[in-house]
C-alpha positions as a Markdown table, in Angstrom:
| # | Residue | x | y | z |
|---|---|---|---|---|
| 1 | Unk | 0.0 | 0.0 | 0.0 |
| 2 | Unk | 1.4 | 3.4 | -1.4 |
| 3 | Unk | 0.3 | 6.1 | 1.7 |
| 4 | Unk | 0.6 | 10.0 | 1.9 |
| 5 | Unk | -1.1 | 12.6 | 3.3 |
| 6 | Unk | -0.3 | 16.2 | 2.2 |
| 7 | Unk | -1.7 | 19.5 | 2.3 |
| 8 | Unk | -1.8 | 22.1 | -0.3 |
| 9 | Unk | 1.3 | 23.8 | -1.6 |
| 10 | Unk | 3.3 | 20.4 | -1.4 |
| 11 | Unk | 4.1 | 18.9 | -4.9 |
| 12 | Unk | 3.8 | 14.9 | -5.1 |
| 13 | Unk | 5.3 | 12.8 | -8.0 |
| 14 | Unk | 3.1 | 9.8 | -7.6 |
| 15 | Unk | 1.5 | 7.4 | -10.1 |
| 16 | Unk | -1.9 | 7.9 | -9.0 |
| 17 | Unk | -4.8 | 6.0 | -10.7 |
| 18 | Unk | -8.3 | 8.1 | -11.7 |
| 19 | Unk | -12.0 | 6.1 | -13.1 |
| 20 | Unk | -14.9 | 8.0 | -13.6 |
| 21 | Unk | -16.6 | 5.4 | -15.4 |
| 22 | Unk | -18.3 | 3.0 | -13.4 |
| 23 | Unk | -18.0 | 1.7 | -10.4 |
| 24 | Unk | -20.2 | -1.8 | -10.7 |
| 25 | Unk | -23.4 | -2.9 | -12.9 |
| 26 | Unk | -26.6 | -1.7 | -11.0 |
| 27 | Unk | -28.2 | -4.8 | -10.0 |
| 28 | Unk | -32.4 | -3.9 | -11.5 |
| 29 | Unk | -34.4 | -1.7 | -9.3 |
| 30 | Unk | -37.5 | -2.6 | -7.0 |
| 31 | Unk | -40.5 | -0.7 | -7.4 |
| 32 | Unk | -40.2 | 3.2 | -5.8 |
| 33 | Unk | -41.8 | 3.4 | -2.5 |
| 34 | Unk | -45.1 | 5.7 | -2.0 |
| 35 | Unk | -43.4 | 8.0 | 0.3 |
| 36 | Unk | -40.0 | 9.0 | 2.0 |
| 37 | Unk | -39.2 | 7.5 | 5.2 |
| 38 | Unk | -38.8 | 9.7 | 8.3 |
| 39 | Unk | -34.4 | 10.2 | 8.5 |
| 40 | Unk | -34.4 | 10.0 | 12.0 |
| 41 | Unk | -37.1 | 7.1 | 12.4 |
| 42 | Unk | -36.1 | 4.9 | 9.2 |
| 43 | Unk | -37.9 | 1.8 | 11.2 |
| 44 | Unk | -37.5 | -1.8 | 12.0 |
| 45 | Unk | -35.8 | -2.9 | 8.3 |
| 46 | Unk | -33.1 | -0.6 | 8.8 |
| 47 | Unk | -32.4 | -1.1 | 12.0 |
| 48 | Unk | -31.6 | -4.5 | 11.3 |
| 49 | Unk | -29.4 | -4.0 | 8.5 |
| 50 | Unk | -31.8 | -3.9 | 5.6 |
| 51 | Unk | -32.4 | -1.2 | 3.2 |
| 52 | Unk | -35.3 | 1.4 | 3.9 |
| 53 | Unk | -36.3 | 2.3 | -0.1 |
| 54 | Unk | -37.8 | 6.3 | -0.2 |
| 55 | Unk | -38.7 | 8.2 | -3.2 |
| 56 | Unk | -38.2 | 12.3 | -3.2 |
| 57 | Unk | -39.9 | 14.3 | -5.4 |
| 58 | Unk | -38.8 | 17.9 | -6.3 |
| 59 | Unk | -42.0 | 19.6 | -7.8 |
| 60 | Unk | -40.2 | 21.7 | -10.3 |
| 61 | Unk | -36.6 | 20.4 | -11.4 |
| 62 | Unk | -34.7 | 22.9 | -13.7 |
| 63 | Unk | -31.3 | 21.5 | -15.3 |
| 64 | Unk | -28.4 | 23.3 | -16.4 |
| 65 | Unk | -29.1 | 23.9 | -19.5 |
| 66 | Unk | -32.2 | 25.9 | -18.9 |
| 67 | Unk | -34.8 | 22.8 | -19.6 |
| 68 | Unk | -37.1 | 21.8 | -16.9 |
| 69 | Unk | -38.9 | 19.1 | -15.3 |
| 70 | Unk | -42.3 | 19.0 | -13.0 |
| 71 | Unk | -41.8 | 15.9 | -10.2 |
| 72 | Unk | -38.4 | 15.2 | -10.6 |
| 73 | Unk | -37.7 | 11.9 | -8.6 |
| 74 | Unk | -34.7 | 11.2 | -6.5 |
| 75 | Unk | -34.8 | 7.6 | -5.6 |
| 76 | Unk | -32.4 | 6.6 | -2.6 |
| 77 | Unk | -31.9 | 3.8 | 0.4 |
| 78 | Unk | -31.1 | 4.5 | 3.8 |
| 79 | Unk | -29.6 | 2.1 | 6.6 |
| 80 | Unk | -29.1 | 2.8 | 10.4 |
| 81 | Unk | -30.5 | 6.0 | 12.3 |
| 82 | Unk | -29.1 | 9.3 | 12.5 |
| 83 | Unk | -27.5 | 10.2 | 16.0 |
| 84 | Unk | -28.9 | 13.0 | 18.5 |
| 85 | Unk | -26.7 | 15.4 | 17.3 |
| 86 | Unk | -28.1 | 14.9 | 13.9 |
| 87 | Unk | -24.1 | 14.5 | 12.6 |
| 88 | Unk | -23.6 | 11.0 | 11.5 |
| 89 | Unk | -25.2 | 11.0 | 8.0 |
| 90 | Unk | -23.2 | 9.8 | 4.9 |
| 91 | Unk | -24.3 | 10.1 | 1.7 |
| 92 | Unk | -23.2 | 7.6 | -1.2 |
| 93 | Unk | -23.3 | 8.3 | -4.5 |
| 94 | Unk | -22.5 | 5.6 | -7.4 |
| 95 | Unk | -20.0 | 5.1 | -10.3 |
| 96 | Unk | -21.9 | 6.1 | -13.9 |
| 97 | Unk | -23.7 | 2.1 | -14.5 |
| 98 | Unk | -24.3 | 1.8 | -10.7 |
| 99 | Unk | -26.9 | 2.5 | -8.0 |
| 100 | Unk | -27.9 | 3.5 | -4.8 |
| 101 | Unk | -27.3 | -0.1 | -3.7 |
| 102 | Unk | -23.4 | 0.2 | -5.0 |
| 103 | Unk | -22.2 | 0.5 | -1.4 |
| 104 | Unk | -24.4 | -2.4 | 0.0 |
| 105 | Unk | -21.0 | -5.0 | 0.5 |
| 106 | Unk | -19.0 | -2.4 | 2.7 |
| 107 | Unk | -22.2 | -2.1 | 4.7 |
| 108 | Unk | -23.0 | -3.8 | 7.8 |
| 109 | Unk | -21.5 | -4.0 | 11.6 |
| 110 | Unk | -17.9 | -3.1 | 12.0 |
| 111 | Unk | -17.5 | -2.2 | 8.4 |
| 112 | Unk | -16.7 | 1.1 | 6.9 |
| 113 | Unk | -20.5 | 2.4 | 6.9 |
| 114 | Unk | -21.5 | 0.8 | 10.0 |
| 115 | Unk | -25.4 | 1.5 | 10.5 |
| 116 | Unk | -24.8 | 0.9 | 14.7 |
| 117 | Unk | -22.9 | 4.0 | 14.1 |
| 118 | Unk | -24.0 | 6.0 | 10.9 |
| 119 | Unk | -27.5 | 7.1 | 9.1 |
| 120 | Unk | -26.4 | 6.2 | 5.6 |
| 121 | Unk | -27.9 | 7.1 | 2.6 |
| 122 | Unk | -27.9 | 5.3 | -0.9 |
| 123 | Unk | -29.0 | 7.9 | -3.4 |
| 124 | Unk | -30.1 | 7.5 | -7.5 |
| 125 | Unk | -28.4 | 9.9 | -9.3 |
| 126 | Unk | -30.6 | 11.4 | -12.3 |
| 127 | Unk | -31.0 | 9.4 | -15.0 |
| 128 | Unk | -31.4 | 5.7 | -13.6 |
| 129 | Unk | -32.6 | 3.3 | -10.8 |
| 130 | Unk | -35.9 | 4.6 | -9.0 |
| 131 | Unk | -34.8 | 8.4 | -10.0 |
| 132 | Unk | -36.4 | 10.2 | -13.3 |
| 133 | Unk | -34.8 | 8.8 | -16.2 |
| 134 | Unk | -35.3 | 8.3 | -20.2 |
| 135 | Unk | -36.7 | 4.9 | -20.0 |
| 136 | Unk | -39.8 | 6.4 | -17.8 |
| 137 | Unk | -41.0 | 7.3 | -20.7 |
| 138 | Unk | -39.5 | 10.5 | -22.7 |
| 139 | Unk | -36.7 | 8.7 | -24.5 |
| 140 | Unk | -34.9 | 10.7 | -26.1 |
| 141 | Unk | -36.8 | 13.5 | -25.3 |
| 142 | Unk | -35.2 | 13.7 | -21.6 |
| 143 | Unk | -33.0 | 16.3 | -20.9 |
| 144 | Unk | -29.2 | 15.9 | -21.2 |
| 145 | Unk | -28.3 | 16.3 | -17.4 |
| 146 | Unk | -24.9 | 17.0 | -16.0 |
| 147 | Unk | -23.1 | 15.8 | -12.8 |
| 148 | Unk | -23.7 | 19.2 | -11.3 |
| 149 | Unk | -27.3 | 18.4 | -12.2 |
| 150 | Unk | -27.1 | 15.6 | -9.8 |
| 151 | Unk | -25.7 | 17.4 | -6.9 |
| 152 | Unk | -28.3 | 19.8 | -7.1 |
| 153 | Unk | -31.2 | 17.2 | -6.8 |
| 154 | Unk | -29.3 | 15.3 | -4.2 |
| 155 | Unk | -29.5 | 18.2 | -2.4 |
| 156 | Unk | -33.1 | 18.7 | -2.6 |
| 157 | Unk | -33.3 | 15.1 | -1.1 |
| 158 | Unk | -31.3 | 16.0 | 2.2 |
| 159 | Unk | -32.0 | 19.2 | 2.8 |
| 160 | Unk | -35.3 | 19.1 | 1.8 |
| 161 | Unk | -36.9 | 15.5 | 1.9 |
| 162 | Unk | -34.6 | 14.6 | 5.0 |
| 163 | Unk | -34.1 | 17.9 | 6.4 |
| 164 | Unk | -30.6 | 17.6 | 7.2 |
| 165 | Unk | -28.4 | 20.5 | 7.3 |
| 166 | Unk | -24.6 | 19.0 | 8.0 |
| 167 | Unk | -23.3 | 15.3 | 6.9 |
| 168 | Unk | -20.1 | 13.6 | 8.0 |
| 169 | Unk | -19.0 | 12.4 | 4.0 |
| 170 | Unk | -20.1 | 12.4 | 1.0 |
| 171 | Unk | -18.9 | 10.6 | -2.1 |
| 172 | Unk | -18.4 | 7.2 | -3.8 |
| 173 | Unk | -16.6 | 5.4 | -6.2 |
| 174 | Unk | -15.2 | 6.3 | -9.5 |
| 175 | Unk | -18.2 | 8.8 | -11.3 |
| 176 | Unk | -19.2 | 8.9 | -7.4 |
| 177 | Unk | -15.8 | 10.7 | -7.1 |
| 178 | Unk | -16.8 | 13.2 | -9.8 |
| 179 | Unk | -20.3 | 13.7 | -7.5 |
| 180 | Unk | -18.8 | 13.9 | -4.4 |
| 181 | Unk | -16.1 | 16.5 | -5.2 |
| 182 | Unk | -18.9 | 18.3 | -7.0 |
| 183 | Unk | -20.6 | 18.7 | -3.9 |
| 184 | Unk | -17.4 | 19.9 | -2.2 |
| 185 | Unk | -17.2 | 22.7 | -4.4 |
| 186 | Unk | -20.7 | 23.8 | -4.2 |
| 187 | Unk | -21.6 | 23.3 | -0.5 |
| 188 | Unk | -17.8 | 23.3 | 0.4 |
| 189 | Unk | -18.6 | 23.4 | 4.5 |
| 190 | Unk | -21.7 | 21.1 | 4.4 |
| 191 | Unk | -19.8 | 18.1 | 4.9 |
| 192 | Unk | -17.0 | 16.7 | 7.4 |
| 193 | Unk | -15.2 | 15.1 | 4.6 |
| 194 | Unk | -15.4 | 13.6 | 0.9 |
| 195 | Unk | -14.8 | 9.9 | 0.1 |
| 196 | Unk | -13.2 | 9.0 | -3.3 |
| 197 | Unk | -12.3 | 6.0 | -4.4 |
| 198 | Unk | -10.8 | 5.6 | -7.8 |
| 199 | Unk | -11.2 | 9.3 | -8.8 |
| 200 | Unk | -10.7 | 12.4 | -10.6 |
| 201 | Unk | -12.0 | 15.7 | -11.6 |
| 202 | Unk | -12.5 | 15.4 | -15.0 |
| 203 | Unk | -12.6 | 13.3 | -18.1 |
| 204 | Unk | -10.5 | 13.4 | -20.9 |
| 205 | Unk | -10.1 | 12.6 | -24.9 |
| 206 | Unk | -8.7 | 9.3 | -23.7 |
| 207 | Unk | -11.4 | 8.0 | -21.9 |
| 208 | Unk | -14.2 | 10.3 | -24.1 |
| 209 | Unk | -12.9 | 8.2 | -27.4 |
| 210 | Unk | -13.9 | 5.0 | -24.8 |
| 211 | Unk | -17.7 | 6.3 | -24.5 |
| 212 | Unk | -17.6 | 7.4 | -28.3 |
| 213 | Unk | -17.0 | 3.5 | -29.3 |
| 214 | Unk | -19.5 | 2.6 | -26.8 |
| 215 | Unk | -22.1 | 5.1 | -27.8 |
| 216 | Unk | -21.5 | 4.0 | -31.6 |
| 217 | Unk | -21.8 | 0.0 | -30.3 |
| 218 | Unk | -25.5 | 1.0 | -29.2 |
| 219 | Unk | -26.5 | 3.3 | -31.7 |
| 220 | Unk | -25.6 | 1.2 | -34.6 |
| 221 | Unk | -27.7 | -1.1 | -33.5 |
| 222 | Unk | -30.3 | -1.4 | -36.0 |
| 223 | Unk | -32.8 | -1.9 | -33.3 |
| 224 | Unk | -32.1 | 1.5 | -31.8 |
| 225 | Unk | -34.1 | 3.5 | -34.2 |
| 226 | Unk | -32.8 | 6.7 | -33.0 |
| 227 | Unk | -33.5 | 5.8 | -30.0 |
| 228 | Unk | -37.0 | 5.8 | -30.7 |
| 229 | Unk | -37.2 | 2.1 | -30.4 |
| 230 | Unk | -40.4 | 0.4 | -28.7 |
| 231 | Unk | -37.6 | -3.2 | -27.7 |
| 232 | Unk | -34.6 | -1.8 | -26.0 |
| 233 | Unk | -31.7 | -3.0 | -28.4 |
| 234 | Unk | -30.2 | -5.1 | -26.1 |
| 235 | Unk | -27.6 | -6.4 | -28.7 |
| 236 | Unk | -25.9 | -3.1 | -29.1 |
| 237 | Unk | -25.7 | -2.8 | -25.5 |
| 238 | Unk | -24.4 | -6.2 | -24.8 |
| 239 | Unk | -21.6 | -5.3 | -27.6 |
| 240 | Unk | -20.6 | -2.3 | -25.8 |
| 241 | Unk | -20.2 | -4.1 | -22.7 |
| 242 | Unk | -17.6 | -5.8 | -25.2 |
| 243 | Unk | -15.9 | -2.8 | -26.0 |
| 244 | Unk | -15.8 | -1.5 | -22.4 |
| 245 | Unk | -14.6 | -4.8 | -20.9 |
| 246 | Unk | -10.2 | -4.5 | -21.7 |
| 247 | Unk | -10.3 | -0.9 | -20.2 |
| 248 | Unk | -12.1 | -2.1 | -16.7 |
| 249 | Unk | -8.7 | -4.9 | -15.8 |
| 250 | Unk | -5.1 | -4.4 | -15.7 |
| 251 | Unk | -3.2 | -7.0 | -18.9 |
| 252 | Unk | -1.9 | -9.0 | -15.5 |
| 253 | Unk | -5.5 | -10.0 | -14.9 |
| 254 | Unk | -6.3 | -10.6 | -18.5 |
| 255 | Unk | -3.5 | -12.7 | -19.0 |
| 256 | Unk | -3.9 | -14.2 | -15.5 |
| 257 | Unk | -4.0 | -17.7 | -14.8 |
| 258 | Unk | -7.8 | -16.9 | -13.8 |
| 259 | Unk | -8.3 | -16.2 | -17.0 |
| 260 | Unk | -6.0 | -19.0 | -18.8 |
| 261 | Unk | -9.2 | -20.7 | -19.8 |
| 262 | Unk | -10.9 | -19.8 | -23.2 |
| 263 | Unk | -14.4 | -20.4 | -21.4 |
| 264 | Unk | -13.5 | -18.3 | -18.4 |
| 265 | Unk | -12.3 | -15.7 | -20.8 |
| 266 | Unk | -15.4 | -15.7 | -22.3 |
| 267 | Unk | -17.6 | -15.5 | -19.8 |
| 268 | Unk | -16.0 | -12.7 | -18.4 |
| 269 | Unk | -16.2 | -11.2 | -21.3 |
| 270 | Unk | -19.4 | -10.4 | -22.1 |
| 271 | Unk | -21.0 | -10.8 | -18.2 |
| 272 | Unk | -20.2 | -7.1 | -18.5 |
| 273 | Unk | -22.5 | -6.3 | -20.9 |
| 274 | Unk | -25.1 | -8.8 | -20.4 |
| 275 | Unk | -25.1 | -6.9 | -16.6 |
| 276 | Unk | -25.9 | -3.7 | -18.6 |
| 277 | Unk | -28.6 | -5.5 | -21.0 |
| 278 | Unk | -30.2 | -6.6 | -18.1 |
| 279 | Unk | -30.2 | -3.5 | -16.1 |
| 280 | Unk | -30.4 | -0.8 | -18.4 |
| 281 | Unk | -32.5 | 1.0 | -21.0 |
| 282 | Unk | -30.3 | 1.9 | -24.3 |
| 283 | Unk | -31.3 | 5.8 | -23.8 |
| 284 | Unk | -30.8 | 5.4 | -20.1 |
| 285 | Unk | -27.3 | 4.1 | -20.0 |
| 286 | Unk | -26.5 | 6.7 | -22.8 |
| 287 | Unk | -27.5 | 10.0 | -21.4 |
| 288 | Unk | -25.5 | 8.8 | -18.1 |
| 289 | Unk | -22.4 | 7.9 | -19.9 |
| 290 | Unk | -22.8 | 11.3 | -21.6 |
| 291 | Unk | -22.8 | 13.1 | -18.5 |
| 292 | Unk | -19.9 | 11.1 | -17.3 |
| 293 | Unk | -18.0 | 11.5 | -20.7 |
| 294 | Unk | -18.4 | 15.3 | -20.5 |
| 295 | Unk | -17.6 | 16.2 | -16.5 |
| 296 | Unk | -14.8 | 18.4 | -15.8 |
| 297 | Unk | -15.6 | 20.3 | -12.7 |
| 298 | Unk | -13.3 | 23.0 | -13.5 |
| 299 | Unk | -15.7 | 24.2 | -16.6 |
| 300 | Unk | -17.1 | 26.6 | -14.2 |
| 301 | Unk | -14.3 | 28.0 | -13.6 |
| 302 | Unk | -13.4 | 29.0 | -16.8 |
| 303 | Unk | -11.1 | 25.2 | -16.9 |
| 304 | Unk | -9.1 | 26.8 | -14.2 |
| 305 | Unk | -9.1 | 23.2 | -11.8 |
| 306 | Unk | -7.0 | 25.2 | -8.9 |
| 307 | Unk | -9.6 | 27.7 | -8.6 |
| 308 | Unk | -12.4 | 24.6 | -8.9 |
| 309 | Unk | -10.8 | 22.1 | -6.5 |
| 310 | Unk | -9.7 | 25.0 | -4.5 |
| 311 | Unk | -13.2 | 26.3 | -2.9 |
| 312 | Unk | -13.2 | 22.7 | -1.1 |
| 313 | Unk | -12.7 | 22.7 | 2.6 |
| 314 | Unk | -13.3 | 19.3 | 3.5 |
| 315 | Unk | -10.6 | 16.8 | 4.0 |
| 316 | Unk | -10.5 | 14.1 | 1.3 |
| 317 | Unk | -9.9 | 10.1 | 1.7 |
| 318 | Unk | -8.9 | 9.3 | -2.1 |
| 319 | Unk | -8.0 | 5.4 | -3.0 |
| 320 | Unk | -6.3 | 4.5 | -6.3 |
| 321 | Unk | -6.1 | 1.4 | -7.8 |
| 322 | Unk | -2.4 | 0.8 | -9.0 |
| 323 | Unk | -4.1 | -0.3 | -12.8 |
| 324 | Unk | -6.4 | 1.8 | -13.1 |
| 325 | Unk | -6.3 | 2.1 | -16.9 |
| 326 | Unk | -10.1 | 3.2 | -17.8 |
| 327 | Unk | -8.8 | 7.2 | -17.3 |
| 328 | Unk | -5.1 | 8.4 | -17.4 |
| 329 | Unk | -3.8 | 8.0 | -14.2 |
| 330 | Unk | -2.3 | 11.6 | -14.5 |
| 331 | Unk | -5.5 | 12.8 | -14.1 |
| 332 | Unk | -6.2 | 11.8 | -10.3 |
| 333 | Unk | -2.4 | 13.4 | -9.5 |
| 334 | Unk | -4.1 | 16.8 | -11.2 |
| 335 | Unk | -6.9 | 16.3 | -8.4 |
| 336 | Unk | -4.7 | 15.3 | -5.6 |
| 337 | Unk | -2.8 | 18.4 | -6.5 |
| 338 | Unk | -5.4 | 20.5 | -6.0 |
| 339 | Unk | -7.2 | 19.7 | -3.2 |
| 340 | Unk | -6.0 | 21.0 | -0.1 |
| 341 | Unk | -6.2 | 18.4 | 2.4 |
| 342 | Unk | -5.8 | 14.5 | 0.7 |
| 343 | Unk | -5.2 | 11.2 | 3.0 |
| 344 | Unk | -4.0 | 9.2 | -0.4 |
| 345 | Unk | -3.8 | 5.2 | -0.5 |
| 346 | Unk | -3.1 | 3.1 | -3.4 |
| 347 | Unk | -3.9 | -0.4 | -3.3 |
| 348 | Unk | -1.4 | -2.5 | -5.1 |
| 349 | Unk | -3.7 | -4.5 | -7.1 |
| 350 | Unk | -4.3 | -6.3 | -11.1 |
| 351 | Unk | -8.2 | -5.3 | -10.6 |
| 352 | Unk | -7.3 | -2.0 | -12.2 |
| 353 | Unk | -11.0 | 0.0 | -12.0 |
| 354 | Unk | -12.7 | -2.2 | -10.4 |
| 355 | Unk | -10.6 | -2.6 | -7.7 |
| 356 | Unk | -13.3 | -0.8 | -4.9 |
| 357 | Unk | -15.6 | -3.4 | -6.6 |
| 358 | Unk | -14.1 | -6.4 | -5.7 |
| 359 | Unk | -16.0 | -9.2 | -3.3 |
| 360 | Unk | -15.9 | -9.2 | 0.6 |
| 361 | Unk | -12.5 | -10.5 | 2.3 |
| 362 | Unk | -10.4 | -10.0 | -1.2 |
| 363 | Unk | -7.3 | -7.9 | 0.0 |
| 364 | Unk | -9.0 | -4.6 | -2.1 |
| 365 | Unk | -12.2 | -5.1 | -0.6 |
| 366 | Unk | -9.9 | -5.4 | 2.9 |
| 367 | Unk | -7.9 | -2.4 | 2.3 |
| 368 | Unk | -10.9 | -0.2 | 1.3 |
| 369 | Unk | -13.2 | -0.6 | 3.6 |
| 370 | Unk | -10.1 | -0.5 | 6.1 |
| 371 | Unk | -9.1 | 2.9 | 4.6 |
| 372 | Unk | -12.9 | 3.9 | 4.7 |
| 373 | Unk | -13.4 | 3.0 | 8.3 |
| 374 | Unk | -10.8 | 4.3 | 9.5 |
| 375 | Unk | -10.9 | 8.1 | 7.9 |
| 376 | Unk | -14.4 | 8.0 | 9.1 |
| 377 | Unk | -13.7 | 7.1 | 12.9 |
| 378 | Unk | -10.6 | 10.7 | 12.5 |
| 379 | Unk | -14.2 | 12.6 | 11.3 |
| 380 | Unk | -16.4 | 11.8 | 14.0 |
| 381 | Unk | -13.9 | 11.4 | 16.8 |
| 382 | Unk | -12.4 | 15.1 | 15.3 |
């Protein structure tokens, strides 16, 4: 493990690793629940350990790029209760194909997001899972939304639908890092401290030419219809699950003896995609890689990422993956740079961007939910 923690004004030279792709396949979506639980009475189910579903609605929703939207819906989960002090809520946001459920395997007693200890909360980002997305029924009449667009409905959901004013982190894996950081800049003293695991600030060409092949294995599928189809083209999608699968892995896992086996190869191969095909509607999963392919959160800034990264105030837990090839690893050292207080880790690992993704007891899953635990116990105990 690869640690340092630095504060603005010192220069690292490290290879740092940066993902804001995805961080797992959603796994499909329950029906939305009528109503929003109570945050500080989330009942029985959470208690226990079990998901509480809720549904926020924003009456009138407008986007960045002026278009609006009545009853906007923010689907999330929560787990645990919040504390007297009304301090201990956490708020995790998923990678660009995941959900509000992404977090679900570090959850649970004695793990990073413990709910003994934390009121966590699960949320939907625009675009997919039990929030308002394309396949509800516009198509591709649904806005193009942006990260930023996220935040802001996020928001609405914790200040508004839970009526909390303060949490103790925010942030998530890989476009979860994109989301998280977001909200550092625009609510820079809201939060105790940001979580990002396999993250950066922006995209770039590199990884923008990845969504572009994707986009073009889904579109070209005659069944798309300009994405006025009636069938989702589950074909195309399958095939870009293809394309996307060699930039997810290190070559030392895809030439790993796991993978010696031509049927094993396979298999692996396209589970990617036929985890999209099954999840996803074709508009659905391309408005949120859009939004993914096109974040820098320095645009408002005129592109000027130390004035960006520099209104946050919150200290930052960032964890790299040592292969991390979906996004130039150069591009997390640009954030690092920038942010002014960073408690870095890189796991050493052939997983490459899916190495927060990886199952219970596996050293990554060990050292990040270590990591995770840990930064969290310095927030509340601070």
């Amino acid at each position: 493990m690869n640690d340092v923690t630095r504060r603005a004004g010192i220069g690292l030279a490290l290879t740092l690793a940066a993902a804001p792709a995805l961080s797992q396949t959603a796994a499909p979506t329950p029906a939305p629940s009528p109503s929003a639980p109570p945050a500080g009475n989330p009942g029985p189910a959470a208690a226990a350990g079990a998901p509480t579903e809720g549904v926020h609605v924003i009456p009138r929703f407008t986007f960045e790029n002026g278009r609006s939207m009545e009853g906007m819906r923010v689907g999330y989960a929560t787990w645990g209760r919040l504390n007297a002090r009304r301090d201990n809520a956490i708020l995790l946001v998923p990678g660009t194909s995941g959900g509000r459920l992404f977090a679900a395997g570090y959850i649970g007693p004695g793990k990073a997001f413990d709910p003994e200890r934390h009121f966590i909360i699960g949320a939907d980002p625009i675009g997919g899972g039990n929030s308002s997305k394309p396949a509800d029924g516009m198509g591709v009449d649904f806005p193009r939304y942006t990260i930023r667009d996220m935040i802001r409905a996020q928001h609405h959901l914790v200040t508004e639908g839970l009526g909390l004013e303060r949490l103790l982190a925010v942030g998530g894996s890989s476009m979860g890092s994109f989301q998280g950081l977001e909200w550092g800049i625009a609510h820079p003293t809201m939060m105790r401290g940001l979580l990002l695991w396999v993250p950066a600030a922006r995209s770039d060409r590199r990884f923008q030419t990845v969504v572009d092949t994707v986009e073009a294995m889904i579109t070209l599928d005659p069944g798309y219809q300009g994405g006025r189809y009636t069938t989702n083209p589950v074909e195309g999608i399958r095939r870009a699950g293809i394309v996307y699968f060699p930039w997810l892995y290190s070559d030392a896992f895809l030439t790993s003896t796991a993978l010696r086996d031509d049927a094993v190869f396979d298999r692996a191969k396209f589970a990617f995609g036929e985890g999209w095909a099954r999840s996803w509607d074709a508009n659905s999963i391309l408005w949120r890689y859009h939004a993914s392919r096109n974040h820098d959160v320095s645009a408002p800034f005129g592109g000027d990422m130390a004035a960006a990264l520099g209104r946050v105030r919150a200290p930052a837990l960032v964890i790299a993956s040592s292969t991390d090839r979906t996004i130039a690893q150069d591009l997390t050292a640009e954030m690092v740079q920038h942010l002014p207080l960073v408690s870095y880790h890189r796991i050493e690992t052939d997983k490459g961007h899916l190495a927060a993704s990886q199952p219970e007891g596996s050293p990554e899953w060990n050292a990040v939910n270590g990591r995770t635990r840990d930064f969290l116990g310095r927030l509340m105990a601070g």
